[in-house]
C-alpha positions as CSV (number, residue, x, y, z in Angstrom):
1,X,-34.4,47.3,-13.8
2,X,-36.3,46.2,-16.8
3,X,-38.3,49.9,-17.4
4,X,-40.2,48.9,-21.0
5,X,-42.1,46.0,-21.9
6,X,-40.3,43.8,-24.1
7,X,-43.2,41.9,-25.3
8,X,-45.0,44.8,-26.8
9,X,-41.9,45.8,-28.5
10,X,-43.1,46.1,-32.2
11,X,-40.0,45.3,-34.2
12,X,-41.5,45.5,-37.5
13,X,-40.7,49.7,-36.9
14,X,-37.5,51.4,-37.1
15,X,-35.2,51.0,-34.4
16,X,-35.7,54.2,-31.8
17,X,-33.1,56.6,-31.9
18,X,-33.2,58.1,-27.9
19,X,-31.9,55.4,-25.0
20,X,-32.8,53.6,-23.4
21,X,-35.6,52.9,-25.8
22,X,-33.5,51.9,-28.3
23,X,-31.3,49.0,-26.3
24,X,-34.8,47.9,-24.9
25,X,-35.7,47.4,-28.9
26,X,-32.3,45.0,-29.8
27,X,-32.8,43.3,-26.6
28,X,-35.9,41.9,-28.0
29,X,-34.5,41.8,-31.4
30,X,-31.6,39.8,-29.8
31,X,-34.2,37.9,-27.9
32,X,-36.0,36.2,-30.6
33,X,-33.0,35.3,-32.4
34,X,-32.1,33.6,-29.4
35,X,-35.0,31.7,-29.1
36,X,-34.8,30.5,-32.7
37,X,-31.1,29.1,-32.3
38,X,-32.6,27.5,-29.2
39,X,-35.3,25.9,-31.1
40,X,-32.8,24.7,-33.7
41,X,-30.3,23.3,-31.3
42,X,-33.3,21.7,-28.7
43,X,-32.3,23.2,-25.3
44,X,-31.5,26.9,-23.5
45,X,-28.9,28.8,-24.3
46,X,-26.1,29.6,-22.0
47,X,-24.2,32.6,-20.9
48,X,-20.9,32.9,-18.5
49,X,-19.2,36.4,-17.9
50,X,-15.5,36.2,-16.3
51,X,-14.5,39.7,-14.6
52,X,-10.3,40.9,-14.6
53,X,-10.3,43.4,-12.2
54,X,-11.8,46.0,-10.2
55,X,-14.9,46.9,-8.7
56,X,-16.0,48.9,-11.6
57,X,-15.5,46.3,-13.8
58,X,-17.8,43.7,-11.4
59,X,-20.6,46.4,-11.5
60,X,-20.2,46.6,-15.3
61,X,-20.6,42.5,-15.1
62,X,-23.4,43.0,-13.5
63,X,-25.2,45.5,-16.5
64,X,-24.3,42.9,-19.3
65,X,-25.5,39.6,-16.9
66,X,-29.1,41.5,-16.7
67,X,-29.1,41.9,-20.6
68,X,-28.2,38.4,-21.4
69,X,-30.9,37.2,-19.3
70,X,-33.6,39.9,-20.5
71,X,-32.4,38.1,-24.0
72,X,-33.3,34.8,-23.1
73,X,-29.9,33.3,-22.0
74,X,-29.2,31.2,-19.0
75,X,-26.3,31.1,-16.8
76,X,-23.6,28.9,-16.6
77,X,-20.8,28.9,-14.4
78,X,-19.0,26.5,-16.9
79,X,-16.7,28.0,-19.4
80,X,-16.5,25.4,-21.3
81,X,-20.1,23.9,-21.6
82,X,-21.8,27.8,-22.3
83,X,-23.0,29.1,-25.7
84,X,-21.4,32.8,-25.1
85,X,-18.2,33.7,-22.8
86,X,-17.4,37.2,-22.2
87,X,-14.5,38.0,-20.9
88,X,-14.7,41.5,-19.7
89,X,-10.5,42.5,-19.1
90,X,-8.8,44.5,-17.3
91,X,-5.3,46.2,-18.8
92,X,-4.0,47.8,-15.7
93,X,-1.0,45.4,-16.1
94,X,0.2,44.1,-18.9
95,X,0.1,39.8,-18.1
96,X,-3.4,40.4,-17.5
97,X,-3.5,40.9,-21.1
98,X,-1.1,37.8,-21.6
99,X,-3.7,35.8,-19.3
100,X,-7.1,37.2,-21.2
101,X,-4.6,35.5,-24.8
102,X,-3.9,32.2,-22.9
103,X,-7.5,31.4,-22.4
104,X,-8.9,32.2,-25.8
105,X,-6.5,29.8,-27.0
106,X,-8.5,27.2,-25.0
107,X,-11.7,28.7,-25.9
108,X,-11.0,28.4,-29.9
109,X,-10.6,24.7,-29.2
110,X,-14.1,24.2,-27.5
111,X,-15.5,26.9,-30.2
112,X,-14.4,24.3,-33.2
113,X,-16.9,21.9,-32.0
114,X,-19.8,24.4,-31.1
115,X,-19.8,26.3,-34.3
116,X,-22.7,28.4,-32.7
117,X,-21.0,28.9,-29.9
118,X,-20.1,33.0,-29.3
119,X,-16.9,35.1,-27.7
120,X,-17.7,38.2,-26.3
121,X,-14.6,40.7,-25.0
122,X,-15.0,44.2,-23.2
123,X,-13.6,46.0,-20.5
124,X,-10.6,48.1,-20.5
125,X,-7.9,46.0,-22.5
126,X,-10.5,46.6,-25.6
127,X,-9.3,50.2,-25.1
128,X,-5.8,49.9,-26.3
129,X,-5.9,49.7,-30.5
130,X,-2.8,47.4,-30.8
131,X,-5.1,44.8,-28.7
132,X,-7.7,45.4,-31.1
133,X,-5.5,45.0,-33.9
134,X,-4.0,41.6,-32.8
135,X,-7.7,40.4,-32.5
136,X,-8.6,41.6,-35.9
137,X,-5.5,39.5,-37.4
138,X,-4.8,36.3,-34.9
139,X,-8.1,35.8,-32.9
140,X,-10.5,35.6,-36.0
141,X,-12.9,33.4,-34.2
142,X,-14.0,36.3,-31.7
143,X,-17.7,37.4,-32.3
144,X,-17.9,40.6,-30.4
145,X,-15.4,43.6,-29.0
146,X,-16.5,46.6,-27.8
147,X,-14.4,48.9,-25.3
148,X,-15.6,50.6,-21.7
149,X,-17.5,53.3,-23.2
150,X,-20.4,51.7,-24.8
151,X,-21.1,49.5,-22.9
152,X,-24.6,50.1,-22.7
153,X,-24.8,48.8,-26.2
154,X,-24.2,45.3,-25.4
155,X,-27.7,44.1,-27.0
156,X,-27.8,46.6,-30.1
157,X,-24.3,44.7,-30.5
158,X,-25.4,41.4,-29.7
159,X,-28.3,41.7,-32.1
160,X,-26.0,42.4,-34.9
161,X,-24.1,39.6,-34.3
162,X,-26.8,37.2,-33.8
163,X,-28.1,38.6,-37.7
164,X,-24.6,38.4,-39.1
165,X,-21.9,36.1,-39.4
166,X,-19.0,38.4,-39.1
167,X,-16.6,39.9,-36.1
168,X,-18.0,42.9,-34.3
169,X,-16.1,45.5,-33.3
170,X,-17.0,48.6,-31.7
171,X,-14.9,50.6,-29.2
172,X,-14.9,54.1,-28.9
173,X,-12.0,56.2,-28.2
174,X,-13.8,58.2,-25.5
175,X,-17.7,59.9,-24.6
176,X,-19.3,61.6,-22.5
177,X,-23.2,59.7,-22.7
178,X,-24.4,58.4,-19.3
179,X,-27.5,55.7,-20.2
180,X,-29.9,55.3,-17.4
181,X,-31.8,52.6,-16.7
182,X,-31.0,48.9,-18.6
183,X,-31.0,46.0,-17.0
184,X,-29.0,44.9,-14.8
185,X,-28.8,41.4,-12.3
186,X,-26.5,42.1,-8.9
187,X,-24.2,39.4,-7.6
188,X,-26.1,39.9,-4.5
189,X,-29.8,40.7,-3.1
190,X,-28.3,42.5,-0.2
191,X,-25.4,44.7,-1.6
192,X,-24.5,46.4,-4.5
193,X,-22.3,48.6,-6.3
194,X,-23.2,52.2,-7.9
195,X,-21.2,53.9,-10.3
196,X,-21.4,57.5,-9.4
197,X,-19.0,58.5,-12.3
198,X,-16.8,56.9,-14.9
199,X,-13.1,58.0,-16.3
200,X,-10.2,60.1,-14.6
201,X,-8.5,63.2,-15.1
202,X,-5.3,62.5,-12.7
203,X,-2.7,60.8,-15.5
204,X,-0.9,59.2,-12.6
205,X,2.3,58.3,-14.8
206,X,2.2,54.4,-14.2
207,X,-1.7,54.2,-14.6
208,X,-3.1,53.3,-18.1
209,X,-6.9,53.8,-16.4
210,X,-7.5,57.4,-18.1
211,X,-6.1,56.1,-21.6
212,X,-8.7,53.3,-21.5
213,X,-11.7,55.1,-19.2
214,X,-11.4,58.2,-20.5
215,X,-12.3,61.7,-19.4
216,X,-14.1,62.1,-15.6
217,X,-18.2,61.9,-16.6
218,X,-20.8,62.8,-13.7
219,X,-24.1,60.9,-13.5
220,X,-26.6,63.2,-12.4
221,X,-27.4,63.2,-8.4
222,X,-31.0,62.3,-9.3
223,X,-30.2,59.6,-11.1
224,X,-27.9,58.0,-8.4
225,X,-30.9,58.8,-6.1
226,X,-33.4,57.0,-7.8
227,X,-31.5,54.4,-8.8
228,X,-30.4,53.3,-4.7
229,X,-33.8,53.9,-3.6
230,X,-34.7,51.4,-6.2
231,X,-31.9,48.9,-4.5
232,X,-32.8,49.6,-1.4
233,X,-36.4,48.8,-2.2
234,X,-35.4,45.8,-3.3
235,X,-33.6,44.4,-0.3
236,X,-30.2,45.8,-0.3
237,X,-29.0,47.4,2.9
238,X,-25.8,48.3,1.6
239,X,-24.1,50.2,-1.3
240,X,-20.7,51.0,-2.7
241,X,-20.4,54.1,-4.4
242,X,-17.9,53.9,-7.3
243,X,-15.4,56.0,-9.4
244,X,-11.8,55.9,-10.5
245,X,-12.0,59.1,-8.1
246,X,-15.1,59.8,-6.1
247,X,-13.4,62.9,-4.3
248,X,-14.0,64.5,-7.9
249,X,-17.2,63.7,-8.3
250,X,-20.0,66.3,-9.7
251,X,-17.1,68.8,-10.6
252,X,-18.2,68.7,-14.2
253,X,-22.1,68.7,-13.9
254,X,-24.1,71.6,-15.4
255,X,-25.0,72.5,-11.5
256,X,-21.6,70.9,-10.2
257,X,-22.0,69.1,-6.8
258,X,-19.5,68.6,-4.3
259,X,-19.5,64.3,-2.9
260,X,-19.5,65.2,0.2
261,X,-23.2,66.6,-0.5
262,X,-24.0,63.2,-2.8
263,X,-23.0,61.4,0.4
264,X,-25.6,63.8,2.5
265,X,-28.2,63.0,-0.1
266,X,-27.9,59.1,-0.3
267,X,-27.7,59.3,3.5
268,X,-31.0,60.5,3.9
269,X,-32.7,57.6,2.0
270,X,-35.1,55.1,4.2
271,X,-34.4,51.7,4.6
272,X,-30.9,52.2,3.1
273,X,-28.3,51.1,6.2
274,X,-24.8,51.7,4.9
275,X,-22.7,53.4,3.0
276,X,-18.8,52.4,1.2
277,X,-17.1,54.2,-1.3
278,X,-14.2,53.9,-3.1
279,X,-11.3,55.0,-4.7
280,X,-10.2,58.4,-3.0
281,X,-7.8,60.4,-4.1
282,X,-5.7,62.0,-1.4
283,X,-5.4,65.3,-3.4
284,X,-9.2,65.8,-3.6
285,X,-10.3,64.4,-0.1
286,X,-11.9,67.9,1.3
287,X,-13.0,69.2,4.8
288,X,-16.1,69.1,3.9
289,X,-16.0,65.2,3.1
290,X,-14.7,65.0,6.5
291,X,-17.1,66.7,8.3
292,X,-19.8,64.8,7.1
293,X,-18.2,61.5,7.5
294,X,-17.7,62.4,11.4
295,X,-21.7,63.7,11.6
296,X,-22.6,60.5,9.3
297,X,-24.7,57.3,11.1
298,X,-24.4,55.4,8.2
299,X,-21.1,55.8,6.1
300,X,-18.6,53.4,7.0
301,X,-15.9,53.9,9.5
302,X,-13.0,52.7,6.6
303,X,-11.7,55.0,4.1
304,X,-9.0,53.5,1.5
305,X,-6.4,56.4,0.7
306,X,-3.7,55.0,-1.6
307,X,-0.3,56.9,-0.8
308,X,1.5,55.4,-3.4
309,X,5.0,55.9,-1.9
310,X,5.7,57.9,1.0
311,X,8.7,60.2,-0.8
312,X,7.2,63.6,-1.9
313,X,10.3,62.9,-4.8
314,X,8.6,59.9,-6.0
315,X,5.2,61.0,-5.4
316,X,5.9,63.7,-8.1
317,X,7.5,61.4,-11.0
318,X,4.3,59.6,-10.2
319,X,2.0,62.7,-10.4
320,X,0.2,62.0,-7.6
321,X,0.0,65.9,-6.7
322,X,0.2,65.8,-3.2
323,X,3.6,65.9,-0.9
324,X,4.0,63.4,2.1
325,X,3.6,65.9,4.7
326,X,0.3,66.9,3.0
327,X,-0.6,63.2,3.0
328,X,0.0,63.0,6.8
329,X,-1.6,66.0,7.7
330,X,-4.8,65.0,5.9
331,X,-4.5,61.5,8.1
332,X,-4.3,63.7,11.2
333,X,-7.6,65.4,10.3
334,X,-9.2,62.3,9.3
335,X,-8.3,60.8,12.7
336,X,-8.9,63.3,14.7
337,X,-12.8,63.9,13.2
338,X,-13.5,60.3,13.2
339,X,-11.1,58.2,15.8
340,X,-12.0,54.9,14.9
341,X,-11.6,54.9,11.2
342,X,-10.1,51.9,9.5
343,X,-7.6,53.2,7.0
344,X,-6.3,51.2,4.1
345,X,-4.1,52.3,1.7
346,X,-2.1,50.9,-2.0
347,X,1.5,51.4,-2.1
348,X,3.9,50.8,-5.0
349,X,7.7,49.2,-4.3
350,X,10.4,49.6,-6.6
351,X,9.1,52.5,-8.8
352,X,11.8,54.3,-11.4
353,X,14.4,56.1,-9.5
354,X,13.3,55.1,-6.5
355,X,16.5,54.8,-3.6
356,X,17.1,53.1,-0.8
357,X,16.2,56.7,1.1
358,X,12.9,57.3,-0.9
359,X,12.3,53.6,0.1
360,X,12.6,54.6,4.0
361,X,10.2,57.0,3.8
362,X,7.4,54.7,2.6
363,X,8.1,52.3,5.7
364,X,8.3,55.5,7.7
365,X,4.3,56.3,6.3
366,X,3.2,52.8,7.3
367,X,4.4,52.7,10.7
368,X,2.9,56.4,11.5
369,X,-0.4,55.8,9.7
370,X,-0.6,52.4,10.8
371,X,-2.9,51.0,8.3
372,X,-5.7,48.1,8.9
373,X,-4.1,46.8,5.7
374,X,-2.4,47.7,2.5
375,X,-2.6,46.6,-1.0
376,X,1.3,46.6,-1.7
377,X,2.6,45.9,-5.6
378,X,6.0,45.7,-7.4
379,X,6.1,48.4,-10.1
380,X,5.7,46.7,-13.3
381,X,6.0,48.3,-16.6
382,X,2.9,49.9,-18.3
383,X,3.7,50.2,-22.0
384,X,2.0,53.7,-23.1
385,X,2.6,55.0,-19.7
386,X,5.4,57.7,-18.9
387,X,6.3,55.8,-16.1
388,X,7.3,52.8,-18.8
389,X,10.3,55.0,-20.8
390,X,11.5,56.1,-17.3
391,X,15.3,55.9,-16.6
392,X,16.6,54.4,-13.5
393,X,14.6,51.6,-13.3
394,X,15.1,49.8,-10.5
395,X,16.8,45.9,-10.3
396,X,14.1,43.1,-9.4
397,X,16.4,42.1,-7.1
398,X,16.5,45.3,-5.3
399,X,12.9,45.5,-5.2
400,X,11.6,42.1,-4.2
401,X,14.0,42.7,-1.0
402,X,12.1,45.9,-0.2
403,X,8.5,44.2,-0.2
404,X,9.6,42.0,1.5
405,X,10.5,44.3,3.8
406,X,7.6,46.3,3.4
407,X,5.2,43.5,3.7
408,X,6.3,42.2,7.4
409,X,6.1,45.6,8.3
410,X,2.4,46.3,7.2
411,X,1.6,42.8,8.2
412,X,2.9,43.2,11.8
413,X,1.0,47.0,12.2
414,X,-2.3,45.6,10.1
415,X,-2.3,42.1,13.5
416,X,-1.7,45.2,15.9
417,X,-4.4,47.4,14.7
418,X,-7.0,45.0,14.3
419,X,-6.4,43.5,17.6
420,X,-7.9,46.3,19.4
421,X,-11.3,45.7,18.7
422,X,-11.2,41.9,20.8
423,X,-13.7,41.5,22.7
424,X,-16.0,44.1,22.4
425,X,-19.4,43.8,20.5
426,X,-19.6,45.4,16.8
427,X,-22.5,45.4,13.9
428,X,-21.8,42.6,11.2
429,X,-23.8,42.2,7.5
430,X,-23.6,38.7,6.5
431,X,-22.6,37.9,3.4
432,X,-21.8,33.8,2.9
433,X,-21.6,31.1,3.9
434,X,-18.3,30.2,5.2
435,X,-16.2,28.8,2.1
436,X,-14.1,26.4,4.2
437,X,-16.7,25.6,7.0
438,X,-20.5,25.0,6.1
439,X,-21.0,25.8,10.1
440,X,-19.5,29.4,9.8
441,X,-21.1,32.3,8.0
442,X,-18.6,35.3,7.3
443,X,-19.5,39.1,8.1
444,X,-18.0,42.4,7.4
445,X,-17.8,44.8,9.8
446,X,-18.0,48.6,9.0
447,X,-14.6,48.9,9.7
448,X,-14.2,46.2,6.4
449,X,-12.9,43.6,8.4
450,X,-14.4,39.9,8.0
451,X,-15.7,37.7,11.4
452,X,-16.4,33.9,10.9
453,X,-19.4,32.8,13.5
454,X,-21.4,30.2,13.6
455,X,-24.6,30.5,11.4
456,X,-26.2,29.0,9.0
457,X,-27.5,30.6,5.0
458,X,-30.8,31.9,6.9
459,X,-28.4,34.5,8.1
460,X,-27.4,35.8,5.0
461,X,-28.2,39.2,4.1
462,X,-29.0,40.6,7.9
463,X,-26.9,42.9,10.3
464,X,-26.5,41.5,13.7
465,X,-24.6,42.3,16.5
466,X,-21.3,40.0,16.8
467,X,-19.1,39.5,19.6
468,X,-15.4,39.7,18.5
469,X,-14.2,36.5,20.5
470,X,-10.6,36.3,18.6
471,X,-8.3,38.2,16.4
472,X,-6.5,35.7,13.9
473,X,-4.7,38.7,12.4
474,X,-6.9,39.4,9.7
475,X,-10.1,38.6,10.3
476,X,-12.3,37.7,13.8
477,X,-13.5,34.3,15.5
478,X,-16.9,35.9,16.9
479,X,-20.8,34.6,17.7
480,X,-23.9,36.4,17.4
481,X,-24.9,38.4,20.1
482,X,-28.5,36.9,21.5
């Protein structure tokens, strides 16, 4: 949402000091440097952004794609033939740091012959000062590192890259500044992702996320407000509201605000048709949340509730805060207010200490919950986690034959539950075009499950009315309802 004119920026004054006034002045800064290497080098510049992990991370794409453009960049989908990568990383395992090494390796290859040619690296692995560190001494050729938390100063940094000819770094240990309203370019006209609040406070001991998000931030309800009517104004029917823990949401707010009213607020909004959210905490997920997902006509009937493990013992070496009776009663109340809920759920094999017992009662979870699906992992080692210097870590052996167990278990419930829903008629926003079949088009249904139909890309975008012809397991064989 480009807010200022750029083109009556006068950049013969002093940078402004208040945002976003100030990120609108490098942006044209960064702009006309941009258009003077373009000059030099006789064509466009190109951009690509590759995203490592999670939703947040996409939405953050999404902020620094809208810059690059607003600067004069073009995008292109090929790593190797654009003028500026950015990798923006994710650290929540450690080979996805070993991964974000092995590909700038190739990059400094290409970079030796494009000598104008820019790296870019962000996200969460930025975060951790040993990474930094390395950079600083093996990866010399990098142009630009900054960490989650400034974010919204990709152009100022930009900028002073583009008038220098030295690494940038600039990651902060931690904030609490929210900036409204910079650019941003969605991955899709119809959907879209808002972040109601950044950081966590829950220091789950295997979870590096609070070390490199920081403390839980609010953005105002106002702010969220205006910023989905916007979306919704400009053709999206959907949103995802985001936070490492949304249950917590508004708690440190001058006026604190409970989600459950945020969710009553966006609710009310014209034109806007449904509602997602994501990641709940089990520990925070109130009565009043669901009440007013029972009384809701646009909030979506799937909820993801990670249990983690299903051993109250191992639930509190992992700090989760919440017992598995507690867990299981909460699931009763959420069934019982809203029956045909989709519950999905992440759960962790093979964690320190965990036995053969402790083990049991995770498979006894999924087949009393029943889940639509679950995320399952293998515990892997966090380094500057507590989880990490743990005794009684458990054999790989040991645990590859648990989720294996695990996983035919969750797979058999997940063909079960989804099953029910053959043949009747459901609501469907399409999203694509099928990827293996240009005669499909693929739709998500509220409960988050996908149906292929036949359709072409005029579809794209619209909620119709889909008859569920066909389980496969996973996903539905359907056709539009005439």
């Amino acid at each position: 949402m480009n807010t200022i004119d750029i083109a009556s920026i006068d950049l013969s004054a002093p940078a402004p000091v208040n945002e976003p006034e100030r990120q609108y002045y490098y942006i044209a800064k960064a702009r006309a440097c941009v258009a003077k290497k373009a000059k030099e080098i006789g064509r466009e510049l190109t951009f690509t952004v590759t995203t490592f992990g999670c939703q947040m991370n996409a939405r953050d794409s999404e902020k620094l794609v809208g810059i690059l453009e607003q600067i004069g960049y073009r995008e292109e989908a090929d790593e190797e033939q654009a003028d500026f990568v950015i990798y923006n990383t994710c650290t929540v395992r450690e080979n996805a740091n070993q991964r974000v090494y092995g590909r700038l390796g190739q990059l400094h290859h290409i970079k030796k012959s494009k000598p104008h040619m820019m790296i870019g690296l962000c996200g969460c692995m930025m975060q951790e000062p040993e990474v930094v560190e390395k950079l600083k001494k093996s990866y010399r050729f990098v142009d630009l590192i900054f960490g989650t938390h400034n974010i919204y100063k990709f152009a100022e940094l930009v900028a002073t890259r583009l008038e220098s000819d030295r690494m940038v770094i600039d990651v902060w240990k931690d904030t609490d500044k929210i900036v409204e309203d910079l650019p941003s370019e969605r991955k899709f006209s119809f959907k879209s992702g808002v972040n109601i609040m950044f950081g966590c406070n829950n220091f789950c001991s295997y979870c590096i996320v609070p070390y490199v998000r920081g403390r839980e931030r609010s953005r105002n309800p106002e702010d969220i407000i205006r910023e989905i009517e916007r979306l919704v104004a400009d053709g999206v029917v959907e949103i995802m509201l985001l936070g490492q823990n949304v249950n917590s949401y508004g708690k440190n707010l001058a006026e604190p605000i409970s989600f459950a009213k945020l969710l009553q607020k966006v609710e009310k909004i014209q034109g806007l048709e449904r509602i997602r959210f994501m990641t709940s905490h089990p520990k925070d997920l109130s009565d009043e949340l669901i009440e007013v997902m029972k009384n809701s006509t646009k909030i979506c009937r799937h909820l993801h509730l990670p249990i983690q493990s299903g051993s109250t013992r191992i639930l509190e070496k992992m700090n989760r805060r919440y017992s598995k009776e507690q867990y299981l009663e909460l699931v009763d109340k959420i069934k019982t207010a809203v029956p045909d809920i989709s519950l999905t759920t992440d759960i962790i094999v093979g964690f320190p200490g965990e036995t053969e017992e402790d083990f049991l009662e995770t498979m006894d979870v999924v087949k009393r919950v029943r889940y639509d699906s679950a995320f399952t992992f293998i515990y892997s080692k966090r380094t500057g986690t507590p989880a990490a210097v743990m005794e009684e870590q458990v054999s790989p052996d040991v645990i590859k034959d648990r989720f294996d167990r695990l996983l035919t278990e969750v797979q058999k419930i997940s063909a079960e539950v989804c099953a029910v829903h053959e043949g009747t008629v459901a609501e469907a926003l399409i999203e694509s075009v099928n990827d293996h079949d240009h005669r499909l088009v693929t739709g998500r249904l509220s409960n988050n499950l996908l149906v292929h139909l036949p359709g072409d890309a005029s579809m794209i975008g619209k909620l119709l009315p889909i008859h569920l012809k066909e389980c496969k397991g996973f996903y539905y064989i359907g056709e539009a309802v005439q």
